[in-house]
Structures are given as C-alpha cells and as structure tokens.
N, CA, C and O atoms as a DFTB+ gen file, in Angstrom:
652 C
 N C O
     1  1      -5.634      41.724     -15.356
     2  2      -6.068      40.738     -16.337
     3  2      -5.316      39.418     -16.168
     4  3      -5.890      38.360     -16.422
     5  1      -4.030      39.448     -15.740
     6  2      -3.208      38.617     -15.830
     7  2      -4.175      37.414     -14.332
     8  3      -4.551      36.247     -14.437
     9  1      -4.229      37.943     -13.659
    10  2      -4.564      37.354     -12.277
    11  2      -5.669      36.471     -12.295
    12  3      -5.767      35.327     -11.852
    13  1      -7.018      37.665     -13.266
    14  2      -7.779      36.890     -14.065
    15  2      -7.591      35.333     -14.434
    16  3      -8.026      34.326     -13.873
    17  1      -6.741      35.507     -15.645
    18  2      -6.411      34.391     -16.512
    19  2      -5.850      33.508     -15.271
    20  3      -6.464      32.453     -15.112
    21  1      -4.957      33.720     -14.510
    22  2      -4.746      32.481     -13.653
    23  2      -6.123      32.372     -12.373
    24  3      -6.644      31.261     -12.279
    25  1      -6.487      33.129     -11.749
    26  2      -7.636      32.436     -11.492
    27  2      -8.304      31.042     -12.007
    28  3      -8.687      29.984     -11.508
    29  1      -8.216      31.692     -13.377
    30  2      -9.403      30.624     -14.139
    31  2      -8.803      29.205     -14.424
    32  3      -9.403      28.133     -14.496
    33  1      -7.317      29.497     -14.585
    34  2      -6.330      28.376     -15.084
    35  2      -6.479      27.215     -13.902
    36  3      -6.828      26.041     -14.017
    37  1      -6.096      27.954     -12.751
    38  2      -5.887      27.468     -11.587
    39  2      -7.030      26.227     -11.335
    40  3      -6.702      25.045     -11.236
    41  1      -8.046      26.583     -11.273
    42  2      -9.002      25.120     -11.237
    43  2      -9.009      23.974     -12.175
    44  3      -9.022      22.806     -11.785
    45  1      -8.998      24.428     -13.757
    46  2      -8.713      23.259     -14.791
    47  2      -7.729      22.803     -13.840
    48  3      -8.161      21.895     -13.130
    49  1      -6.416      23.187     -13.580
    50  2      -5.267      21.799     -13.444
    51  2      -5.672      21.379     -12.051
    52  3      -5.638      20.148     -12.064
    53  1      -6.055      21.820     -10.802
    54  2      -5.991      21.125      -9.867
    55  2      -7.330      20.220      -9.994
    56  3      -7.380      19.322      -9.153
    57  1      -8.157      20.275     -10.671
    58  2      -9.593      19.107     -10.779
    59  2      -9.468      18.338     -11.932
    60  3     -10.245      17.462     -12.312
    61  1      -8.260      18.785     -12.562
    62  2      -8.772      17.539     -13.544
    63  2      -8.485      16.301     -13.776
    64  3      -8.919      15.770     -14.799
    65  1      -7.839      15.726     -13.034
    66  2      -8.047      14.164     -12.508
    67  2      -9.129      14.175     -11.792
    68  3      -9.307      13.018     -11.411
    69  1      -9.857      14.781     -11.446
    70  2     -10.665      14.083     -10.056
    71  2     -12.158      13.767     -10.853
    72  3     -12.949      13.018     -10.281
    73  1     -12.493      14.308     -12.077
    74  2     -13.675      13.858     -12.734
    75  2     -13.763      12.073     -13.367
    76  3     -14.698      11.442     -13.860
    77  1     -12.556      11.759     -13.115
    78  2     -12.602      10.193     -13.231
    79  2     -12.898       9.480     -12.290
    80  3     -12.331       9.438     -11.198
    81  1     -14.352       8.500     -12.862
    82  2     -14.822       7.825     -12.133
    83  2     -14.452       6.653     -11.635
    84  3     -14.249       5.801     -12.500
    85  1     -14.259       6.242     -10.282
    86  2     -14.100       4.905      -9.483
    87  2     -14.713       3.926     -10.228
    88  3     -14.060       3.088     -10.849
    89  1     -16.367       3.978     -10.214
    90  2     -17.035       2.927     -10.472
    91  2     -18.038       3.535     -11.574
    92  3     -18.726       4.502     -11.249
    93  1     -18.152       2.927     -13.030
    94  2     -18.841       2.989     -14.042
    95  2     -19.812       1.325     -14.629
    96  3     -19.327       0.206     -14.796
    97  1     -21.206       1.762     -14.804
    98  2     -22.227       0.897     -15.510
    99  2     -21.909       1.138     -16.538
   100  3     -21.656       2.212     -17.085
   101  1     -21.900       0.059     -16.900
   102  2     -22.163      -0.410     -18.471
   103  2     -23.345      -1.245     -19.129
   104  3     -23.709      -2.396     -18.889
   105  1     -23.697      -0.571     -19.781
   106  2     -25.148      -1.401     -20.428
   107  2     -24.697      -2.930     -21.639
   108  3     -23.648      -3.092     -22.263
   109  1     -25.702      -3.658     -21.609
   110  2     -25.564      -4.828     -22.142
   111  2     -26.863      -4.998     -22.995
   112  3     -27.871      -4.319     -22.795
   113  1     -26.777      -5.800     -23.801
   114  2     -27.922      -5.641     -24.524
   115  2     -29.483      -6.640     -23.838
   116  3     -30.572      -6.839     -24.377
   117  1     -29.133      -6.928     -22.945
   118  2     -30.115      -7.068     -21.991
   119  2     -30.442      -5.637     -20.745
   120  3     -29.886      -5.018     -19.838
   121  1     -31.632      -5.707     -21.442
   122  2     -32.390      -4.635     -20.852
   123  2     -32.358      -4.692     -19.400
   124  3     -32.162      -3.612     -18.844
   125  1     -32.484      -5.553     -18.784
   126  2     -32.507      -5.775     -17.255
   127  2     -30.919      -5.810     -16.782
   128  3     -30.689      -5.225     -15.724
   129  1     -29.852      -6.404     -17.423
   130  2     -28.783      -6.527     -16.808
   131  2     -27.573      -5.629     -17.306
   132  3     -27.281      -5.566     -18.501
   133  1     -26.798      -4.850     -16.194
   134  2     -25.825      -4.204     -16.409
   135  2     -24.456      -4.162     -15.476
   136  3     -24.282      -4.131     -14.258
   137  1     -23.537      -4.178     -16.654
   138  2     -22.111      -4.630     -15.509
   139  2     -21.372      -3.247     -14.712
   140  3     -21.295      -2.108     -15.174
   141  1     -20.843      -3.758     -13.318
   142  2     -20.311      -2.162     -12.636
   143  2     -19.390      -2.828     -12.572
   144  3     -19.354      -4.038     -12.348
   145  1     -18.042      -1.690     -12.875
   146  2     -17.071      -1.649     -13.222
   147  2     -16.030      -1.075     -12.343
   148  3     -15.901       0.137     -12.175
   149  1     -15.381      -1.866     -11.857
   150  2     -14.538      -0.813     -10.603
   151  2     -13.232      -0.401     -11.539
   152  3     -12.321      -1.188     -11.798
   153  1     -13.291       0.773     -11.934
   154  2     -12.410       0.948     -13.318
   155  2     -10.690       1.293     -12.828
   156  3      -9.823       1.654     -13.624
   157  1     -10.482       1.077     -11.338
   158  2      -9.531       1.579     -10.425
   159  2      -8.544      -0.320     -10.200
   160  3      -7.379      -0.661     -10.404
   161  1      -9.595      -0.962      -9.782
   162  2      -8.876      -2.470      -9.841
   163  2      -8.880      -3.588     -10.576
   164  3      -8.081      -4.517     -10.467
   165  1     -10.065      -3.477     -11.569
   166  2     -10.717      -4.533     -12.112
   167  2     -11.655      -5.514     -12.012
   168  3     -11.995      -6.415     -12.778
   169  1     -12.018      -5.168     -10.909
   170  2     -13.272      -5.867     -10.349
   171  2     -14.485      -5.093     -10.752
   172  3     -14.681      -3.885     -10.880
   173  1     -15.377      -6.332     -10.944
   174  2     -17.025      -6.241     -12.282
   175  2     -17.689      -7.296     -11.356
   176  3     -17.360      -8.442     -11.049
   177  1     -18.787      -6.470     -11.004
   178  2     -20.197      -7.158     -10.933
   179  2     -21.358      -7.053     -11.327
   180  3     -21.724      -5.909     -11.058
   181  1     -22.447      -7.820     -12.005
   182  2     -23.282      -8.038     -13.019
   183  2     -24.373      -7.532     -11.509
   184  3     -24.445      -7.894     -10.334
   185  1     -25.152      -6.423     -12.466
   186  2     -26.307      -5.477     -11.993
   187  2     -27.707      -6.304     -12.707
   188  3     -27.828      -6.057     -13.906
   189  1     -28.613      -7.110     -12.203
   190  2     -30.119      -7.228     -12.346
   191  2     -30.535      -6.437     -12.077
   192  3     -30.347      -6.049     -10.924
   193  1     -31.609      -5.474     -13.226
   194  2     -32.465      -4.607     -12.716
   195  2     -34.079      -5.664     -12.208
   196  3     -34.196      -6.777     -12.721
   197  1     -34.845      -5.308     -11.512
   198  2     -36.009      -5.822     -10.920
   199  2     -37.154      -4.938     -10.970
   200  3     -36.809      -3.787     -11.236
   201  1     -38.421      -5.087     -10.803
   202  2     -39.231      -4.490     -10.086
   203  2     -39.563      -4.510      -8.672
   204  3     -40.155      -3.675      -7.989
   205  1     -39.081      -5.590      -8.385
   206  2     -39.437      -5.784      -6.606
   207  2     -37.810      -6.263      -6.046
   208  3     -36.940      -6.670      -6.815
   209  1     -37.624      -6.103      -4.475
   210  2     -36.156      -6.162      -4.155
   211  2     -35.873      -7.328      -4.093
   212  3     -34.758      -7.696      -3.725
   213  1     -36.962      -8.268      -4.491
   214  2     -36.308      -9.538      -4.773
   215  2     -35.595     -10.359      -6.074
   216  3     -34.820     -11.314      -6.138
   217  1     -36.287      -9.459      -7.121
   218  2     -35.605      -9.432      -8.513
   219  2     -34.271      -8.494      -9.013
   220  3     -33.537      -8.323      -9.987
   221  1     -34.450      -8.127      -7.946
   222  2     -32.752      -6.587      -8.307
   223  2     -31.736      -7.427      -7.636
   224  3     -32.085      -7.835      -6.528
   225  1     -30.386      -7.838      -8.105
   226  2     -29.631      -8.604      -7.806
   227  2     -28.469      -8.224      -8.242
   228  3     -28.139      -8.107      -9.422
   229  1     -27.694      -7.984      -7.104
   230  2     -25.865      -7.648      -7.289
   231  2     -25.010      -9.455      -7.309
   232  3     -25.126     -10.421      -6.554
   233  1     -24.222      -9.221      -8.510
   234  2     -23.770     -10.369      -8.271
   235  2     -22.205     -10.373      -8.693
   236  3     -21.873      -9.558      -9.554
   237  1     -21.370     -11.103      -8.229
   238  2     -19.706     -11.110      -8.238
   239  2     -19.366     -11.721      -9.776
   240  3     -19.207     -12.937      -9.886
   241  1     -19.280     -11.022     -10.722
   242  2     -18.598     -11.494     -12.057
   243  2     -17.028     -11.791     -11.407
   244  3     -16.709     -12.979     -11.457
   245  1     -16.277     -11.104     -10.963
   246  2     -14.849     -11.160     -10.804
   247  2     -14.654     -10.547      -9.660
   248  3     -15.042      -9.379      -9.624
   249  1     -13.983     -11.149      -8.351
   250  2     -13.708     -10.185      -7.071
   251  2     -12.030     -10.019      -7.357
   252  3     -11.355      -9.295      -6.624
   253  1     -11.526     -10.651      -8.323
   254  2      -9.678     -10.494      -8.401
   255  2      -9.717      -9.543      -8.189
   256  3     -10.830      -9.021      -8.132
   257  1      -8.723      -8.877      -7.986
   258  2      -8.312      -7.182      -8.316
   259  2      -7.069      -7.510      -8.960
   260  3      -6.159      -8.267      -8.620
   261  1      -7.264      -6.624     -10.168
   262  2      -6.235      -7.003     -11.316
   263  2      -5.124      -5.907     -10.719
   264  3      -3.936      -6.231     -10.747
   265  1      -5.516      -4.602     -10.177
   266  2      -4.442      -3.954      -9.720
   267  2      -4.999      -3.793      -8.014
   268  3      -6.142      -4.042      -7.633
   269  1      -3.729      -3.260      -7.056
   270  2      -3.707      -2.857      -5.635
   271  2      -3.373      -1.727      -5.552
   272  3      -2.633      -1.162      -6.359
   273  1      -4.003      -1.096      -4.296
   274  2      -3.340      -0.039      -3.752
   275  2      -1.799      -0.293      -3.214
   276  3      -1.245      -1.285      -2.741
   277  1      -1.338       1.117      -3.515
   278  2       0.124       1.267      -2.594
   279  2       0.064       0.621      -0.943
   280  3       0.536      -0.509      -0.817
   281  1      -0.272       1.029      -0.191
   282  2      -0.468       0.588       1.246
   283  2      -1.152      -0.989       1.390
   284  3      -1.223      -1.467       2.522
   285  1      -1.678      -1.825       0.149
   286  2      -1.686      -2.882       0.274
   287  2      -0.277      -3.442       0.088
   288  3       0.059      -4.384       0.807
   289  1       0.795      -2.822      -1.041
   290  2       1.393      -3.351      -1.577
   291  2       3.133      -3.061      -0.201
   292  3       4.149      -3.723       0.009
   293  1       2.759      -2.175       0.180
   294  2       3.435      -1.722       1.383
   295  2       3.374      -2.789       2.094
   296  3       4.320      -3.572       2.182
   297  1       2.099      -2.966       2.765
   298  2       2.144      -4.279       3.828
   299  2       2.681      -5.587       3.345
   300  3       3.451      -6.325       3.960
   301  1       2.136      -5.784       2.082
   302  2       2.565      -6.918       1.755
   303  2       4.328      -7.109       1.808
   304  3       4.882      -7.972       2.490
   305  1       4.894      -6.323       1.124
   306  2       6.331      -6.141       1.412
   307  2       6.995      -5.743       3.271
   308  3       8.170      -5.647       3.624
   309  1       6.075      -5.633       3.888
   310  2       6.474      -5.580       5.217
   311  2       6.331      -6.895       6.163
   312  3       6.778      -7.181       7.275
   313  1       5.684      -7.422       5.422
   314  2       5.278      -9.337       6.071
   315  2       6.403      -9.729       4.974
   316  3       7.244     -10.552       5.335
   317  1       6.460      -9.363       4.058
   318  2       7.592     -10.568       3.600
   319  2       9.218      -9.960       4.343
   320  3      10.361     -10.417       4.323
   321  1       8.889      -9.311       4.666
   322  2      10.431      -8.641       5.523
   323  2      10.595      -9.355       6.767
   324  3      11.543     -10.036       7.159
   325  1       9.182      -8.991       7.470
   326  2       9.010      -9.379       8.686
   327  2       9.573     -10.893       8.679
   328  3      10.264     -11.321       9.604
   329  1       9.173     -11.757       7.418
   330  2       9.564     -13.119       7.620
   331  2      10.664     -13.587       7.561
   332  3      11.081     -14.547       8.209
   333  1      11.405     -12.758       6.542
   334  2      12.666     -12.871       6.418
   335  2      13.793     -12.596       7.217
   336  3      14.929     -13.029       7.029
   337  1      13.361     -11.747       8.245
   338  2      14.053     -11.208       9.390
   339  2      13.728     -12.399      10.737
   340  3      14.467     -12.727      11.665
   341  1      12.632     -12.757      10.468
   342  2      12.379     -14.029      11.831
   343  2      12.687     -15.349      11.429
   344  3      12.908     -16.048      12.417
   345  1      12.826     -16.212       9.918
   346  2      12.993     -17.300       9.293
   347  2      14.366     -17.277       8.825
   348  3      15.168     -18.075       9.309
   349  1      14.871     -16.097       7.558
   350  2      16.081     -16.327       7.219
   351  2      17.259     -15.809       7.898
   352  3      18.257     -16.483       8.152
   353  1      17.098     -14.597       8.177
   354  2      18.303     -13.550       8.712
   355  2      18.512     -14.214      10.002
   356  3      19.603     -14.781       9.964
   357  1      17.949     -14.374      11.079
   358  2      17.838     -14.966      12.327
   359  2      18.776     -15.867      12.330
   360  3      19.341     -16.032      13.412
   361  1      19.017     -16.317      11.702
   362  2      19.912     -18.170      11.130
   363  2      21.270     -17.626      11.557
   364  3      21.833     -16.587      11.213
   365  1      21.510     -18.228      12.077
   366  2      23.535     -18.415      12.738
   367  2      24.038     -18.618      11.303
   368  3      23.624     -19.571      10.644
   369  1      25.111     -17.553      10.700
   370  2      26.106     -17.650      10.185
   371  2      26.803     -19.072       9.562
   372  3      27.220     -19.323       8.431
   373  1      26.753     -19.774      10.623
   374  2      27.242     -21.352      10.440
   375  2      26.021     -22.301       9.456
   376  3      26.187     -23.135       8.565
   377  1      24.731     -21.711      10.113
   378  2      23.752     -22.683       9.069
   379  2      23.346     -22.111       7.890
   380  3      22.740     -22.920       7.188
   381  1      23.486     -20.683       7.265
   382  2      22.630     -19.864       6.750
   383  2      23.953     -18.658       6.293
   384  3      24.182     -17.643       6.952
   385  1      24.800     -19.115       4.875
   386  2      25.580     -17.893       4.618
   387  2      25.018     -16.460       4.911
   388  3      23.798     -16.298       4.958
   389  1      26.075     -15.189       5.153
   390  2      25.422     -14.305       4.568
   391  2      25.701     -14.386       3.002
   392  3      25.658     -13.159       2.901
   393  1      25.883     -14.683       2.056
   394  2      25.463     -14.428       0.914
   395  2      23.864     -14.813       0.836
   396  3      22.807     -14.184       0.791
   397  1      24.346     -16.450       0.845
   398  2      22.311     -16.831       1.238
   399  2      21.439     -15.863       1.727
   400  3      20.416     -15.733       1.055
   401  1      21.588     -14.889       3.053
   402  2      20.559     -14.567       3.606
   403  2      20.077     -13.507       2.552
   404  3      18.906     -13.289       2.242
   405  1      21.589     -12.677       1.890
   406  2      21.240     -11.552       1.292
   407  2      20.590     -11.981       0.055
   408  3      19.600     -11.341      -0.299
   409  1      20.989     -12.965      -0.658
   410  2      19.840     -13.657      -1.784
   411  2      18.486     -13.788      -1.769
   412  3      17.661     -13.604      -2.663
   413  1      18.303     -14.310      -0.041
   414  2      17.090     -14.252       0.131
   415  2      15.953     -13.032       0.489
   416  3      14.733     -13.157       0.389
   417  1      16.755     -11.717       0.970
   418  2      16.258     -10.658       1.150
   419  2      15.339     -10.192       0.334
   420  3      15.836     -10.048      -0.783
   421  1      13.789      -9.770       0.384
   422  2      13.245      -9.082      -0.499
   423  2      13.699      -7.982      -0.982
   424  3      14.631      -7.498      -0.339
   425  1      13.322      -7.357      -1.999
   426  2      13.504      -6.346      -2.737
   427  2      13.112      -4.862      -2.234
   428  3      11.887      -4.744      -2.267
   429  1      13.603      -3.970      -1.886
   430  2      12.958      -2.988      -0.995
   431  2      11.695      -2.468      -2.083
   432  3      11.444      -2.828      -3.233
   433  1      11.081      -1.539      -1.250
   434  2       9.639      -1.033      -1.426
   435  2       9.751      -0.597      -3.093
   436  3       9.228      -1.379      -3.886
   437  1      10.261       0.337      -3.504
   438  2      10.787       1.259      -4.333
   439  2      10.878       0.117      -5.682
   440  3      10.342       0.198      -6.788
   441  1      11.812      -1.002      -5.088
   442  2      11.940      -1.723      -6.466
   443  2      11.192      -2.511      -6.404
   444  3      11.479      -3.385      -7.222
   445  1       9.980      -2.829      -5.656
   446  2       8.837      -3.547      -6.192
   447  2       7.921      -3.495      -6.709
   448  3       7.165      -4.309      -7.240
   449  1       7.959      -2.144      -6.521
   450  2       6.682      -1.001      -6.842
   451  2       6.500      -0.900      -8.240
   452  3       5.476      -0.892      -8.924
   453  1       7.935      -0.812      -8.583
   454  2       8.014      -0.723     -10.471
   455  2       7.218      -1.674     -10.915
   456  3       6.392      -1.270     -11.734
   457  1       7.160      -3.241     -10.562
   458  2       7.027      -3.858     -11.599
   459  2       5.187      -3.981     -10.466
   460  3       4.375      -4.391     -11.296
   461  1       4.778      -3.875      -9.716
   462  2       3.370      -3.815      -9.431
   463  2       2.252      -2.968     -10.356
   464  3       2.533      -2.089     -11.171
   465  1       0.837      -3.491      -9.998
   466  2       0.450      -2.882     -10.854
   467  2      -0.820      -2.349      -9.567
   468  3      -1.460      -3.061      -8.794
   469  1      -0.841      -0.545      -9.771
   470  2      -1.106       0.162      -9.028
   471  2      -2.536       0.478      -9.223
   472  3      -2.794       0.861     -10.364
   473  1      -3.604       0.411      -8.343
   474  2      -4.695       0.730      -8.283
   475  2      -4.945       2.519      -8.592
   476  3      -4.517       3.400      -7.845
   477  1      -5.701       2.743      -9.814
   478  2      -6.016       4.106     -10.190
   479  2      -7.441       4.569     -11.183
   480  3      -7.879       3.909     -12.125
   481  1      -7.730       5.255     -10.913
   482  2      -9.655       5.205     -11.043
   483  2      -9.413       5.640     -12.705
   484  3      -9.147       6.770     -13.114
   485  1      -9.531       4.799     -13.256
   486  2      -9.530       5.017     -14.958
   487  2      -8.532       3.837     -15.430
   488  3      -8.279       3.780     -16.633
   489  1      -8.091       3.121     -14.769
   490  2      -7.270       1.962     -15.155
   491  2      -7.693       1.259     -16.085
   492  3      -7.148       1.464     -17.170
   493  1      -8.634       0.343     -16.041
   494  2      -9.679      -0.403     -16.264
   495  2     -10.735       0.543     -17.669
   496  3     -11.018       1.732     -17.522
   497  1     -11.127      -0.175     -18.788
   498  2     -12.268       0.139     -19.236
   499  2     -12.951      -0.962     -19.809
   500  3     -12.057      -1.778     -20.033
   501  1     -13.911      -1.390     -20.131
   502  2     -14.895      -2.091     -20.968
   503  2     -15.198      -1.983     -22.232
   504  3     -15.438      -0.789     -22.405
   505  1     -15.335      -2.595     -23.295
   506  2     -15.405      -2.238     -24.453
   507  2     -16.396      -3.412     -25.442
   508  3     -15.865      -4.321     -26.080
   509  1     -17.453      -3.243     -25.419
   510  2     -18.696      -4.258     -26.138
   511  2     -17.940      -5.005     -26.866
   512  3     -16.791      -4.673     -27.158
   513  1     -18.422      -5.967     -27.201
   514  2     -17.767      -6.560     -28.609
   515  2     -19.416      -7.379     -29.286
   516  3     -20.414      -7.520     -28.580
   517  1     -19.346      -7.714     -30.420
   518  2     -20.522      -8.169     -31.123
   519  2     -21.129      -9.268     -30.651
   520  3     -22.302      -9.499     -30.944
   521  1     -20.425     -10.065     -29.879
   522  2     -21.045     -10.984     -28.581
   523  2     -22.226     -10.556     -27.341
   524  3     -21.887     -10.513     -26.158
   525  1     -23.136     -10.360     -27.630
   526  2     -23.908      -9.889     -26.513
   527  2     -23.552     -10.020     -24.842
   528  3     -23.816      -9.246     -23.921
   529  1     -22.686     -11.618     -24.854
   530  2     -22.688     -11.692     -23.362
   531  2     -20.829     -11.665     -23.533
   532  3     -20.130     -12.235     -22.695
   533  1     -20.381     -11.115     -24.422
   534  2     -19.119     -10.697     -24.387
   535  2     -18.210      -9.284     -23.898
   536  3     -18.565      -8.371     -24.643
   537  1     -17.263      -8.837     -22.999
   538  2     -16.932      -7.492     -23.469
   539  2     -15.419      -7.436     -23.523
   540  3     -14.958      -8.166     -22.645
   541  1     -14.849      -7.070     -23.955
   542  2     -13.255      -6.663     -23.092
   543  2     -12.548      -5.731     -22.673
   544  3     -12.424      -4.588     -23.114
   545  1     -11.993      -6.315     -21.652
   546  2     -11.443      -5.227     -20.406
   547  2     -10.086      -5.064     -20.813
   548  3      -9.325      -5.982     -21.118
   549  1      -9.804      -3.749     -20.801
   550  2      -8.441      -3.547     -20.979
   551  2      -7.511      -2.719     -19.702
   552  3      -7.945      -1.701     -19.162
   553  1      -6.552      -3.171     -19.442
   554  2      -5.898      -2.022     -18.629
   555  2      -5.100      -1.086     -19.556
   556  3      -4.250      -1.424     -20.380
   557  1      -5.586       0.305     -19.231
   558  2      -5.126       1.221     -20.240
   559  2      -3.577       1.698     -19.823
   560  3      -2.859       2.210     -20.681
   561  1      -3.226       1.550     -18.808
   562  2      -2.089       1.565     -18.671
   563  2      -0.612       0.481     -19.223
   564  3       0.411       0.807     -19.826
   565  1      -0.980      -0.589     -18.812
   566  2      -0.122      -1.627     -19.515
   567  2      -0.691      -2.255     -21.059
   568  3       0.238      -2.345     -21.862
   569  1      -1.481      -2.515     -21.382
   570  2      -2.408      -2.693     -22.332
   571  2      -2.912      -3.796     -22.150
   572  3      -3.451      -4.214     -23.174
   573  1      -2.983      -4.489     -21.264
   574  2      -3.316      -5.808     -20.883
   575  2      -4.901      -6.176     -21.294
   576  3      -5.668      -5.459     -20.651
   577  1      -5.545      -7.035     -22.127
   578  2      -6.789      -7.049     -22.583
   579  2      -7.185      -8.682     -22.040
   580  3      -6.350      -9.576     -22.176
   581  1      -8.561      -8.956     -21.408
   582  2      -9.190     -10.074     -20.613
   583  2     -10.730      -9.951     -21.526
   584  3     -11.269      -8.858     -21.698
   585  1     -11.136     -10.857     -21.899
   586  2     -12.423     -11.692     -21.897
   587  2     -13.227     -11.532     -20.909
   588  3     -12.875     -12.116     -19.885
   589  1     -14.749     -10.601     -20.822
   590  2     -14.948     -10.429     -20.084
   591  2     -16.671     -11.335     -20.323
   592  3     -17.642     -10.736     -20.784
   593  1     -16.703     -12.462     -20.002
   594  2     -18.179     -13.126     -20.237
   595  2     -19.205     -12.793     -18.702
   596  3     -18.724     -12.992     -17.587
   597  1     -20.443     -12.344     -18.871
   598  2     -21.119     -12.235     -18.196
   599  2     -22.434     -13.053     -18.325
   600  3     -22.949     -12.968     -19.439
   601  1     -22.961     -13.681     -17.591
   602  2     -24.280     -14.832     -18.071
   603  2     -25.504     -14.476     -16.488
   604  3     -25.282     -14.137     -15.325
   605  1     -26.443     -14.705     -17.074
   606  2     -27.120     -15.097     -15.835
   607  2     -26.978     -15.922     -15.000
   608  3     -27.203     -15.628     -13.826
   609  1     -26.437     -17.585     -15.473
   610  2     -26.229     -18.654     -15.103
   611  2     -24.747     -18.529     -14.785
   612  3     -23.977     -18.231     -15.699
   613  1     -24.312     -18.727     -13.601
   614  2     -23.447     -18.210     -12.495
   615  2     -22.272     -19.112     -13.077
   616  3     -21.235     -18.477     -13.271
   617  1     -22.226     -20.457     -13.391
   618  2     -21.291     -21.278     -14.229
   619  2     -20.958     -20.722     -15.522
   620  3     -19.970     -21.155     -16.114
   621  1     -21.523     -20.001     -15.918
   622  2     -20.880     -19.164     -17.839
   623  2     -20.115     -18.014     -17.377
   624  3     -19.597     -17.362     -18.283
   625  1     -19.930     -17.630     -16.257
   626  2     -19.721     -16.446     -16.241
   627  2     -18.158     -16.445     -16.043
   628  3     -17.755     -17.071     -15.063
   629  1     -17.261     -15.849     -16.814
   630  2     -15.296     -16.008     -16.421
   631  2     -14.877     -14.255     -17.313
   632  3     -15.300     -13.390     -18.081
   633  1     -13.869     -14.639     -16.545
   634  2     -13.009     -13.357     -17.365
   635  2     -11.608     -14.097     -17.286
   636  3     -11.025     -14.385     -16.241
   637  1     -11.097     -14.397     -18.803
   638  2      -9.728     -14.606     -19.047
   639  2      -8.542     -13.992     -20.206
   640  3      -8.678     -13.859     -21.422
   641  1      -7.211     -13.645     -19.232
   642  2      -6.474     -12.879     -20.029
   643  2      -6.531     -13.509     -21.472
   644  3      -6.999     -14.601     -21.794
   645  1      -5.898     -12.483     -22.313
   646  2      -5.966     -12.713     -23.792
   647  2      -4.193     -12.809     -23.520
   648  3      -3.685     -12.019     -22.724
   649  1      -3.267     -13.916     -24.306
   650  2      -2.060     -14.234     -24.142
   651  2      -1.357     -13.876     -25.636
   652  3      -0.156     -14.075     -25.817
C-alpha cells in the first residue's frame, strides 16, 4: 500500500511546475483583438483575429523583456569581463592602480544574479482593468506593476512602469 501511495505522490511533485504556461491569450473586449502574453519575460503582442490572412495580424505591443534568461545573463557578464581584462586589467601598474583595476572589476556571476531579474514561465500576468484598451502587468515575483495600453493605431499603444 505504502508503494502505492508513493507511486501516486511521485508524479504530483515532479509535474507540477511544468503545467505553467510560457505563452497565454488574453481576451479584450474587442471581439477581434487579443493580447499574447509571454508570461516568462514580459513581452505582449496584440493578436487581430481576421477572416482572410490578410486581416489576421500579429503585432509588437512590447519586444522589452522585462526579465532574461540565466545564459543571457551569463554572457553578458562574460563580455563585461572579457573587457575588463583587455581595457582595464591590461594597464601597467604605473598608469592604472591595482586598487583602480580591482574597483573596476565586475561583480562575479553569483552576485549579479541576485539583483537580476530571471526569466520564468508564470512571471508575468495580465489583469483587465475597467479601461477597455487598458490592462496591468504585474511581475508576480517582485511585484512590479506596468500600464499595459493596447490600440489598433500603432502610436497609442505603450506599456509604462507604475512608480
């Protein structure tokens, strides 16, 4: 019986992160238009529905990515090394203290990581507000909340943090 019960246990914990979705639609109170939600970085693009493939239209509300992956955030800290090792460290003693160089040293991987903000599929959600072409995005992790305006007309369209 016992073996049973873990059998069964055994799948709840290893799947249950994985039912969270990457990318979620959201409906708007326009019947034709709906926003996709990359709920992992923060990037939203406004869905036209059509009848013909010339009326169905993907379009870029926001390409930022409010959060990155690790291995972006890796490289990025490996070019700023790289530079620092060919621009600052490189420097003769005489022009370039070592205190200076070590001031100038980036921060290793580990302590940058803390204060980054990490790409993860549920980060991100949407939340209507009584504005039709309004919604707001929150990161559920930090609590960070943005203005999320969506328009047909490509000039109305912004997303800005709430301060």
């Amino acid at each position: 019986m016992k073996k049973l019960v873990l059998l069964l246990f055994i799948p709840i914990v290893c799947f249950g992160q994985e039912d969270i979705e990457r990318y979620k639609v959201y409906n708007t109170t326009n019947i034709y238009t709906s926003l996709l939600l990359d709920s992992a970085t923060g990037q939203i693009w406004q869905l036209q529905i059509g009848l013909t493939d010339v009326d169905q239209i993907k379009s870029v509300l926001s390409d930022y990515k409010y959060a990155n992956t690790v291995d972006y955030y890796t490289q990025e800290h490996n070019d700023d090394m790289k530079y620092w090792e060919e621009e600052v460290n490189s420097k003769p003693d005489s022009i370039l203290s070592i205190e200076d160089k070590a001031l100038w040293k980036p921060a290793t991987l580990e302590e940058s990581l803390e204060y980054k903000r990490i790409a993860k599929n549920g980060r991100f959600k949407l939340y209507p507000t009584d504005n039709s072409y309004n919604f707001i995005m929150v990161d559920v992790i930090t609590g960070d909340s943005y203005q999320v305006q969506w328009n047909i007309d490509k000039e109305k369209r912004f997303i800005n943090k709430f301060y």
